[in-house]
N, C-alpha and C positions, 0 to 999 in steps of 0.2 A: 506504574505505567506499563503496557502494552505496545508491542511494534508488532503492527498489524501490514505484511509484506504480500501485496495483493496484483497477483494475475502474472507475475514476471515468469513468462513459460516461453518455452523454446517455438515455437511457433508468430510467436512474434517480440519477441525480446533479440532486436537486430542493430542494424545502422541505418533502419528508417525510422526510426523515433527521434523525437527532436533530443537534438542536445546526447546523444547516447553515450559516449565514452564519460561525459561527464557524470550523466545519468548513473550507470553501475557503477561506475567510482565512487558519488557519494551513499549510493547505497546500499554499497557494501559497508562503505565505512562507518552505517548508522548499526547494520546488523552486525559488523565484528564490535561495534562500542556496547552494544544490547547484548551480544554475547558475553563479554567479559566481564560485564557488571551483573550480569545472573537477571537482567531483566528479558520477562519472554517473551518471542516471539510467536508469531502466529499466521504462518503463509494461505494461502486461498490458492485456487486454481477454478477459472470461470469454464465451464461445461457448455460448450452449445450445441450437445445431444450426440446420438448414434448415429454416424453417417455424415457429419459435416467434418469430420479430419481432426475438429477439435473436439474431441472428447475422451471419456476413461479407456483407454487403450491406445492411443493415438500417439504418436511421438511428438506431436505440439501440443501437444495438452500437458505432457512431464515440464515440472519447474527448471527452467537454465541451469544448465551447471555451476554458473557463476555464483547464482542464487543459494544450493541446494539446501536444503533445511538438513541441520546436523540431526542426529539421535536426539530423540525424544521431542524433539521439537513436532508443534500441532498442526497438522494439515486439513485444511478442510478444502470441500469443493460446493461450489454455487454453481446456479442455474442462473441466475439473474444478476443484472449488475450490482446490488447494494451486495454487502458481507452478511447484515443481516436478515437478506432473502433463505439464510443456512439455520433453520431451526436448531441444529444440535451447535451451533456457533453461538446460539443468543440465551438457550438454555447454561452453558458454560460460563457465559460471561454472569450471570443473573447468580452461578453459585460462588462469584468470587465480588472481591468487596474496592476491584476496580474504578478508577473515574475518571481515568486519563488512556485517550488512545493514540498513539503515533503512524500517524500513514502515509507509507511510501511505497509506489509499483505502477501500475498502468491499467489504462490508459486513465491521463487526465482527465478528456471531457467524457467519459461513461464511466467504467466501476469504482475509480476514484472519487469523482464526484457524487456519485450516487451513496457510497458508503460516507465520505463526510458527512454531507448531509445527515443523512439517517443516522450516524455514531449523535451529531449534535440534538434531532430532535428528542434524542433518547435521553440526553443530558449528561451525555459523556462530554468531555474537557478533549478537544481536537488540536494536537498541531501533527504540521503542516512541515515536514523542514525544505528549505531552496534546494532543486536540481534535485530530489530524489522520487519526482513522478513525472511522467513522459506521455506521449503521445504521438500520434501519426495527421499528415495531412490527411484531410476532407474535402469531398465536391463544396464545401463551404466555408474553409477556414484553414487556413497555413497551421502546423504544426505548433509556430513558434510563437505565433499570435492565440493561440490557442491555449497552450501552457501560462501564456503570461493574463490572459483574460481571466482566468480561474483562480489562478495565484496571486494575485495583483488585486482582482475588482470582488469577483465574487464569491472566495471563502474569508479575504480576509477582514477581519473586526466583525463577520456576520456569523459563521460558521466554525471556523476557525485560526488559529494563530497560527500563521504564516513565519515561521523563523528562518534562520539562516542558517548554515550545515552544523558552524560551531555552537551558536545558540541550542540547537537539538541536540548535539552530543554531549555538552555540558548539563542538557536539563534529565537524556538518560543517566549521567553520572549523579545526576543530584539526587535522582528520585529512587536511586539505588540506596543512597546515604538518610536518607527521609527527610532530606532539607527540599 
């Protein structure tokens, strides 16, 4: 297994996300259980170019400190919503013998969704764990109704497994032991 930690950047990793305190609570607690079990990790940080504030130089473009990826830990950066918009991300994965990804970060309805999807068309094995991906209102959708429409209707039984905090940390512990 893979804990694939996507987009959690100080720029908008705040207390307008639904659910937040919850939010970095449980995942932190998915990344310190991936830490301890020697399962790894794999942060993203999405690029929206030179000159929009979010990008490589930018102080909302660096991962939250809550977040920060330890030593040696894998950083990549995107341009696009899915993860696998990052050729040297899918080259990586293709020299390892992988089938299961964990994803947790922001935002629900864009790079979240867009990288499930796409981990599932690939025929990677996707969960999902509860409260560890977030989102913001929209001129068309409350925050909360938003997380729960994605989480609830359309990754789960189609794209991915939708677990519960303890279900995801028991199944990083499992897959550390090869059960």
């Amino acid at each position: 297994m893979i804990l694939l930690v996507i987009d959690v950047q100080k720029g908008i990793t705040d207390d307008r996300l639904c659910n937040f305190g919850k939010f970095c609570e449980n995942s932190r607690r998915i990344i310190g259980k991936a830490r301890s079990t020697g399962t790894e990790i794999i942060f993203f940080r999405h690029d929206d170019g030179p000159g929009t504030g979010f990008s490589v130089g930018d102080s909302a473009f660096e991962i939250a400190e809550q977040f920060a990826p330890a030593e040696g830990e894998k950083v990549f950066d995107k341009s696009i919503n899915s993860c696998f918009g990052n050729k040297d991300f899918c080259r990586y994965l293709s020299d390892i013998s992988e089938d299961t990804l964990m994803i947790v970060g922001l935002q629900t309805d864009l790079c979240i969704d867009a990288t499930v999807k796409s981990a599932f068309e690939r025929g990677f094995r996707v969960i999902v764990p509860a409260g560890c991906n977030s989102t913001f209102d929209n001129a068309y959708i409350d925050k909360e109704t938003s997380y729960r429409y994605y989480n609830e209707m359309i990754w789960q039984g189609r794209y991915a497994e939708c677990v519960t905090l303890d279900d995801a940390l028991r199944m990083i512990e499992d897959s550390e032991k090869g059960t």
